[in-house]
C-alpha positions in Angstrom: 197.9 208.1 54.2 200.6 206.6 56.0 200.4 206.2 59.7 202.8 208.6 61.3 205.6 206.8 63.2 205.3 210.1 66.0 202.0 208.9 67.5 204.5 205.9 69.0 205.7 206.6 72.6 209.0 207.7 73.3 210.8 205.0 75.7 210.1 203.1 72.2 212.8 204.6 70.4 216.1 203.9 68.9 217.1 207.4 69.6 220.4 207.0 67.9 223.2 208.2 70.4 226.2 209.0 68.8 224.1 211.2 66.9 222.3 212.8 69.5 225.7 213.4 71.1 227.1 215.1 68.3 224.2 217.4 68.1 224.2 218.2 71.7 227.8 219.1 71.2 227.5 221.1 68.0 224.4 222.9 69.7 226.9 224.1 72.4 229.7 225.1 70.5 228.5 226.7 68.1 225.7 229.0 71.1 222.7 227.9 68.8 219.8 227.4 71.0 220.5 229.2 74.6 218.3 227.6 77.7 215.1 228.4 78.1 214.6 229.2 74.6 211.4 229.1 72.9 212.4 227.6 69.3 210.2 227.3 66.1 211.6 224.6 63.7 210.3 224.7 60.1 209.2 221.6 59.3 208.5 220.1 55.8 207.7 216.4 56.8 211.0 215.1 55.1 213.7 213.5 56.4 215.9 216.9 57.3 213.4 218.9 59.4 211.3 215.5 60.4 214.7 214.2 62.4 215.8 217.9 63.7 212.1 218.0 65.3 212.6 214.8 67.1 216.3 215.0 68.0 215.4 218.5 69.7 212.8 217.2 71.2 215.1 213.9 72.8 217.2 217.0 73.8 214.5 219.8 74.8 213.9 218.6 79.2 217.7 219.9 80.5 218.2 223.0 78.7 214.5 223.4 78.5 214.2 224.4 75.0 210.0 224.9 74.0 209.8 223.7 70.9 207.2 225.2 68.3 206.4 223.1 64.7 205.9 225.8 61.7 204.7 224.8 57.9 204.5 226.8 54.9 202.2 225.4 51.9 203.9 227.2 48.8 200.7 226.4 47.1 202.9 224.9 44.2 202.3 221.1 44.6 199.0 218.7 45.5 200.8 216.7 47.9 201.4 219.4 50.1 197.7 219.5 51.6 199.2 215.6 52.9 202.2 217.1 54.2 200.7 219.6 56.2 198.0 217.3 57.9 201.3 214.8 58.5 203.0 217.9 60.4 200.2 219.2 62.0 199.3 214.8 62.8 203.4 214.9 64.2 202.8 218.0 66.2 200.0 216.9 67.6 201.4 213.1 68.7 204.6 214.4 70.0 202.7 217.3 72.2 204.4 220.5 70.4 202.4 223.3 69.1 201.9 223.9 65.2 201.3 226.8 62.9 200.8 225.9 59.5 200.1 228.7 56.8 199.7 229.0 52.8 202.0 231.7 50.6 201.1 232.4 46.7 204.5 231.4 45.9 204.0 231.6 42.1 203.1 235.1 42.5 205.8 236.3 44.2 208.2 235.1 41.4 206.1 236.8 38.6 208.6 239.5 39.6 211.8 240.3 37.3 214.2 238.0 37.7 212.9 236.6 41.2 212.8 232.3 40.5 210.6 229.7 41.8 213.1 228.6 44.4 213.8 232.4 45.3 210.2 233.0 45.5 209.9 229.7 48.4 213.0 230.7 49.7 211.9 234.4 50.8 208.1 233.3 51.5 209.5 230.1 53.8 212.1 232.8 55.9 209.3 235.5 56.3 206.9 232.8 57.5 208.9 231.0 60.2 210.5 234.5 61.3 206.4 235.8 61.5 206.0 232.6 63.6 208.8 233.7 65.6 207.8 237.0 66.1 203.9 236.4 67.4 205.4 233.7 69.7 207.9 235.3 70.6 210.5 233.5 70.0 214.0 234.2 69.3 215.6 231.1 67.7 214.2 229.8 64.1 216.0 226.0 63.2 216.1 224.3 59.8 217.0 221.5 58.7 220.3 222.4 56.5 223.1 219.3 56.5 226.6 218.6 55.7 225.6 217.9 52.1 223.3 220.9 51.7 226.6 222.8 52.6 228.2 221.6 49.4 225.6 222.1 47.1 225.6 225.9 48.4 229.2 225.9 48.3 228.9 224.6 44.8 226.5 226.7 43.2 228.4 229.7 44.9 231.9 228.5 42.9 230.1 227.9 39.9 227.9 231.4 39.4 231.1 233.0 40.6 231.5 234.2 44.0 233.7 235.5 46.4 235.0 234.4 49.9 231.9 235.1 51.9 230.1 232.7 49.7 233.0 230.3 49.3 232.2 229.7 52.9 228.7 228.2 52.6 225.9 228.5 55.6 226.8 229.3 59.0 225.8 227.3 61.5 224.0 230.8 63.2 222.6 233.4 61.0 221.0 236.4 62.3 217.8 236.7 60.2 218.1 240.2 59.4 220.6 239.5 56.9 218.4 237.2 54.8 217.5 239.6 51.9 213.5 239.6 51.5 213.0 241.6 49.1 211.1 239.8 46.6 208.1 240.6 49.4 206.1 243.5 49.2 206.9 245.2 52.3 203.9 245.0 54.7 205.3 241.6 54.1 208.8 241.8 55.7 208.7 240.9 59.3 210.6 242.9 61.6 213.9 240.1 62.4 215.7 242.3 64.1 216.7 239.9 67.4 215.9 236.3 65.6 218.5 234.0 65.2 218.4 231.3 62.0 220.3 228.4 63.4 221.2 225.5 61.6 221.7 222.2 64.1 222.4 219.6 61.3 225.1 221.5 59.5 227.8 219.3 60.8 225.7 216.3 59.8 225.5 214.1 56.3 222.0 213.7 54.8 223.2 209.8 54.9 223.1 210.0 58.7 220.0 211.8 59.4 218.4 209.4 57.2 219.7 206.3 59.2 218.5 208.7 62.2 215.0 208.7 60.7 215.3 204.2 60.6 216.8 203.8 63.4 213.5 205.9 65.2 211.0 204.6 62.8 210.1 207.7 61.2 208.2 208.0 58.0 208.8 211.3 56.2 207.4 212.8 53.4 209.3 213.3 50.2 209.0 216.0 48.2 209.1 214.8 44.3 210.2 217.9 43.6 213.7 217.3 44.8 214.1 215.1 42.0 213.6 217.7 39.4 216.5 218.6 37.7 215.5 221.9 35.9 216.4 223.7 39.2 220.3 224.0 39.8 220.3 223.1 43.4 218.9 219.5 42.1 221.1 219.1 39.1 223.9 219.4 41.3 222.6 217.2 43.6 221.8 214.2 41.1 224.0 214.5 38.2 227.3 216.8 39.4 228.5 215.8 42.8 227.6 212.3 42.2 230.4 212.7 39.9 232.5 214.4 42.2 231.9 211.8 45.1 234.0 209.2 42.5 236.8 211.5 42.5 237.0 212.1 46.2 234.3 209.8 48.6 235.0 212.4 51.4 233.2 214.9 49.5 231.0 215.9 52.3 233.8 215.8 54.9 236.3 217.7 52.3 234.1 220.6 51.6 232.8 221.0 55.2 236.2 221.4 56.7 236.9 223.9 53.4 233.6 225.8 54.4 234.6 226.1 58.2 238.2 227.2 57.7 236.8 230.5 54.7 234.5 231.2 57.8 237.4 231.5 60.2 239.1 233.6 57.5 236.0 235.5 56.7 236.0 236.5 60.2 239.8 237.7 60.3 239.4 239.5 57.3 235.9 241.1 58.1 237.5 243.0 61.3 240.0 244.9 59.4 237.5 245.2 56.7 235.3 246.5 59.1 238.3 248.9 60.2 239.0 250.3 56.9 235.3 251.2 56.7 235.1 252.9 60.1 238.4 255.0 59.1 237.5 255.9 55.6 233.8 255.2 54.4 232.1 258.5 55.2 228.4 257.0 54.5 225.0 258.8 54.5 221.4 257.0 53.6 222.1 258.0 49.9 226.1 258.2 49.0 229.1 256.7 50.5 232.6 258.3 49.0 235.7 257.4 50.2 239.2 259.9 50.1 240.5 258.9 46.7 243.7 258.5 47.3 243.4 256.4 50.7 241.2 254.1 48.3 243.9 254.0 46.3 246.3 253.0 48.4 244.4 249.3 49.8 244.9 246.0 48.6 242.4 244.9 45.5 240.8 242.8 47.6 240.0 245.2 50.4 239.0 247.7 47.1 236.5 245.4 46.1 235.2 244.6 49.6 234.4 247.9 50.3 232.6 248.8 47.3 231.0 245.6 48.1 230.0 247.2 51.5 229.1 250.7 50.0 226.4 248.8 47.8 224.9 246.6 50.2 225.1 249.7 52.8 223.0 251.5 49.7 220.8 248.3 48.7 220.5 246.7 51.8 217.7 244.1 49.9 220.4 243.4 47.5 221.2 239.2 47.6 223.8 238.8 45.5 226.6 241.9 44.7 228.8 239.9 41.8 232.5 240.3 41.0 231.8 242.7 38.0 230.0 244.9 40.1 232.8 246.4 41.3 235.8 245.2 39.1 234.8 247.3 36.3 235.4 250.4 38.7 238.6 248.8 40.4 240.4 248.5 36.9 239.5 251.7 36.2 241.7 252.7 39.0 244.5 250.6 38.4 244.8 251.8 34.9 244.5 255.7 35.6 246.4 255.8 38.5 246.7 259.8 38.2 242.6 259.9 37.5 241.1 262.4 39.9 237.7 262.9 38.8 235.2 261.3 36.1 232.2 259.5 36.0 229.5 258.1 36.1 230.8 254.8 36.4 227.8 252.3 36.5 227.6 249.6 39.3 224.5 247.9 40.1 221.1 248.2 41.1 220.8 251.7 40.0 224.2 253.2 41.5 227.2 254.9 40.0 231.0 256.0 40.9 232.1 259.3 40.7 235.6 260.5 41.1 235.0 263.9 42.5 238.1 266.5 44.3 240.1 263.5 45.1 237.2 261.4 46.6 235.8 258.1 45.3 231.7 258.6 45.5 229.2 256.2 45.2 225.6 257.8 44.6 222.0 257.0 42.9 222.4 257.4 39.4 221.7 260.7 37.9 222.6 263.0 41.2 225.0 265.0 41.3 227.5 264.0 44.3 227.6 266.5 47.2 231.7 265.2 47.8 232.4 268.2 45.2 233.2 271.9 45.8 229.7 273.6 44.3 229.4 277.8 44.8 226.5 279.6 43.1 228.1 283.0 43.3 231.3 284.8 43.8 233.1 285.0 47.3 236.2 287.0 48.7 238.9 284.6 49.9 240.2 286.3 53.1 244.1 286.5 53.2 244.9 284.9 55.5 242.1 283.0 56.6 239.4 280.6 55.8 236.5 280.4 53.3 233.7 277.7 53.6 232.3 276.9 50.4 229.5 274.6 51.6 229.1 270.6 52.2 232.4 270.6 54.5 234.3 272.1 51.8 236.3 275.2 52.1 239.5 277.3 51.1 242.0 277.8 53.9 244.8 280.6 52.6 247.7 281.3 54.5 251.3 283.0 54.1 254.3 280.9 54.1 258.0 281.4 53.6 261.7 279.0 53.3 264.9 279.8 53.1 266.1 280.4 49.7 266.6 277.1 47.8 267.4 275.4 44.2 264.5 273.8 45.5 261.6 275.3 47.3 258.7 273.4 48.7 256.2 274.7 46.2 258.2 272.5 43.7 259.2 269.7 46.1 255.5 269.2 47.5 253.3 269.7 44.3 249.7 269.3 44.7 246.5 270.4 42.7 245.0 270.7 45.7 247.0 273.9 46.8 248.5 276.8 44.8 251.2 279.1 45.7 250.5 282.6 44.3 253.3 285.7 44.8 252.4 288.4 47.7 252.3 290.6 45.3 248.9 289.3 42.9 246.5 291.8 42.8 244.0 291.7 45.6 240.9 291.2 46.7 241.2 287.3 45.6 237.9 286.1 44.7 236.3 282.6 43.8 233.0 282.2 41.3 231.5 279.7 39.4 232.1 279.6 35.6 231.2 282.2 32.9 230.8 281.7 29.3 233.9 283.0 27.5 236.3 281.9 30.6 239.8 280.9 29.8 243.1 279.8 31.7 246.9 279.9 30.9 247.7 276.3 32.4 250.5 276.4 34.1 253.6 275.7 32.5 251.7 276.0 28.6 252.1 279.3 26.5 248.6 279.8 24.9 245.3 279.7 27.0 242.7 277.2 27.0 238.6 277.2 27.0 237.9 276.4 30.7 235.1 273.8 29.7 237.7 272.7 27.3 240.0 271.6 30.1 237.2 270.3 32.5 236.0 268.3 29.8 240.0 267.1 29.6 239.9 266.3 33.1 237.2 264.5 33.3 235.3 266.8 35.7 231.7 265.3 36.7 229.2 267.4 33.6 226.7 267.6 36.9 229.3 269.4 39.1 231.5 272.1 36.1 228.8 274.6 36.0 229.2 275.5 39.6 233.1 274.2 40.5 234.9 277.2 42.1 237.3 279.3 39.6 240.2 281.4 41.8 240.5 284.5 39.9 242.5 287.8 40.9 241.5 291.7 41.1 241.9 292.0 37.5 239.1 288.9 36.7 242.4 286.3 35.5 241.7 283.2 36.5 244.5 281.9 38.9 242.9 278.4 39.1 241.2 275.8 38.2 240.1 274.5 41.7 241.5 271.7 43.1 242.8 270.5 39.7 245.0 273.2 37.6 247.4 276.8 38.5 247.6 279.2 36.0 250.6 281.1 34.5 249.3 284.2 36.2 250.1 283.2 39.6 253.3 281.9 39.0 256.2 282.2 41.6 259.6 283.5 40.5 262.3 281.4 41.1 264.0 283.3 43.6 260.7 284.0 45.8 260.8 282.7 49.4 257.7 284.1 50.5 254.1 282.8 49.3 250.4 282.9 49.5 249.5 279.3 49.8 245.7 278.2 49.5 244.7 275.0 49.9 241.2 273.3 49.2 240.0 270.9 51.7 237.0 268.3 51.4 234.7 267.0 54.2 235.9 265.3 57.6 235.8 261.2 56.9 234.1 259.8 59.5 233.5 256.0 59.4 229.5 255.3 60.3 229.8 251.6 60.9 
């Protein structure tokens, strides 16, 4: 075993200053590590996390930072029983506390499409934040560099990603939005207030490992690093080797790309955050947005508020792709008059429905409640106001204009209103459909099958049975709900007076 360089005193130390002083500065920029703060640093026994422990610790007395060692043994390699008796040996020498524990990392990635480097990944964050959480700390370090940042950056470009990937790791992650859900769930610590910070990320691996001579320190390396069947290492070894003969500021290059996407991430993730508050009315199982409102954005802010409906509906969800929602978005673009259809598969078990002029997003197989649903047959007061259920209702009131080539009925046309004469028979009534119904479509001579035309409109099959049908004293059916008029009620040209009833859908409220 080698002798640990840590059991040397202090005042014997090289302890690289211009380093130090960059940390120290990064630290405080960047609010990583408040004063006072209790601070558990996962700690491998390589170079990355063997340097962050010791530079913390040169910088631990002013702002008073309590520093706390944490291990995790994947159980995947021998060596590891070595590394963990050199961290706990480091610990011990430099007067810090140590928790070391074992996962069964290999079982953890028996699960579908869960990896070996997933499987660590989840088991190492729910370790150091269950450190954090018994000890009560708030602030969880690793040991993530400059050249860690391209790699992520990297494999993000390469499996396809958009900006909030494009911009790498951030130097302060709350640990709540690290997705664990690869663990069973008595598993998942509560993270709720623990900060992941990332010290080094400013910092080249080439520097922390003249840190590490400088200071005399003898890490561990894990042989593992070397093997390039995982991506992260084939990148490392045989891509951006490459890559650093085109350009030898690679590291420099892609950290300055990383930190300007983060400043645009942040610019665009306020109005995003905007748009969601005005328009996403979301519950624990559906999100559905006003239709044409959703329409009416940007592609980009389209896609990143489907992206936000899914991860608000899969919050364990790591990575949401580009075709989970472009599928959907081209949808849109190429039906532009499309007000209702579906299911449109996403991900992960969720669907889009268009639905009464609202975009939904819902479990697959239920039937959206954004949709006007009766069970039986209602009178529509005239004037006045029906609720149907679900925030839905009829509101029916008289309206007149001056007489006009052009009325307002044919100036303002919308399926979500109809104009009928005063004089239609009365009582007005609206039911669900019967077998045998039919409709004259407005504007067509012969009648139509009213399943026949849902089935043309692309109604959702869940929601036709019990869609409303407007039909008049004499049982003809004046409309198709939100979608079609019928011949029956049609105004004559020289009317200036009207019944105009109007279907309105639930109140969008954002929920944050």
């Amino acid at each position: 075993m080698h002798r640990p360089i840590a059991t040397m005193p202090y005042h014997t130390y090289n302890l690289g200053v211009s380093i130090l002083s960059d940390l120290q500065h990064f630290i405080a920029r960047n609010g990583l590590i408040p004063a006072g703060s209790r601070v558990i640093v996962g700690v491998s026994g390589g170079p990355d996390s063997l340097a962050l422990l010791h530079a913390l610790l040169q910088l631990a007395a002013v702002p008073d930072w309590h520093l706390h060692a944490a291990y995790l043994h994947h159980g995947l390699r021998p060596e590891a029983d070595e590394e963990a008796r050199f961290v706990a040996a480091v610990a011990t020498a430099w007067g810090l506390g140590c928790t070391i524990e074992r996962a069964d990392v290999r079982r953890i990635a028996q699960q579908p499409g869960i990896s070996l480097e997933e499987a660590a990944r989840q088991a190492r964050y729910a370790f150091l934040a269950q450190v954090a959480r018994r000890l009560g700390a708030k602030t969880v370090a690793v040991g993530h560099h400059a050249d860690d940042q391209v790699e992520t950056v990297l494999m993000h470009l390469l499996r396809g990603s958009g900006l909030a990937g494009l911009r790498g790791m951030m130097p302060k992650t709350p640990l709540r939005t690290l997705h664990l859900s690869a663990l069973p769930p008595d598993q998942r610590p509560e993270t709720l207030d623990i900060q992941l910070v990332r010290p080094w990320l400013q910092t080249s691996r080439a520097q922390i490992l003249d840190y590490c001579r400088q200071n005399e320190l003898q890490p561990r390396y894990d042989a593992t690093n070397a093997d390039t069947t995982f991506f992260r290492n084939r990148l490392r070894h045989e891509i951006i080797p490459h890559l650093r003969q085109i350009n030898p500021r690679l590291t420099t290059v892609f950290g300055h790309t990383a930190l300007a996407l983060q400043g645009d991430y942040q610019a665009l993730e306020e109005q995003r955050q905007a748009l969601w508050h005005e328009w996403a009315h979301a519950q624990a199982h559906t999100v559905h947005f006003p239709l044409a409102a959703f329409r009416s954005l940007a592609p980009g802010d389209q896609r990143a508020l489907l992206r936000r409906a899914i991860a608000h509906l899969r919050p364990q969800l790591r990575n949401i792709n580009w075709q989970h929602s472009e599928g959907l978005i081209i949808l849109l673009q190429s039906h532009p008059g499309r007000r209702s259809g579906g299911p449109y598969p996403l991900v992960a078990g969720l669907e889009a429905w268009l639905t009464a002029d609202s975009l939904h997003i819902s479990e697959s197989g239920q039937m959206p409640v954004a949709a006007p649903q009766i069970a039986r047959s209602h009178s529509v007061p005239l004037p006045g106001t029906l609720e149907l259920g679900h925030g839905w209702r009829l509101q029916a009131q008289q309206v007149q204009w001056s007489a006009s080539p052009h009325p307002p009925w044919r100036q303002q046309p919308s399926p979500a209103c109809v104009w009928l004469p005063l004089s239609i028979p009365t009582p007005l009534m609206v039911r669900p459909r019967q077998s045998g119904d039919r409709i004259v479509p407005l504007g067509l001579d012969g009648s139509k099958a009213i399943t026949d035309l849902m089935t043309e409109l692309k109604l959702p099959p869940p929601a036709r049975a019990g869609w409303p049908l407007l039909v008049d004293a004499g049982g003809r059916i004046l409309w198709l709900v939100g979608y079609r008029a019928s011949e029956h009620g049609r105004l004559p040209d020289t009317a200036t007076t009207a019944w105009q009833i109007c279907l309105h859908g639930p109140v969008h409220h954002g929920c944050g």
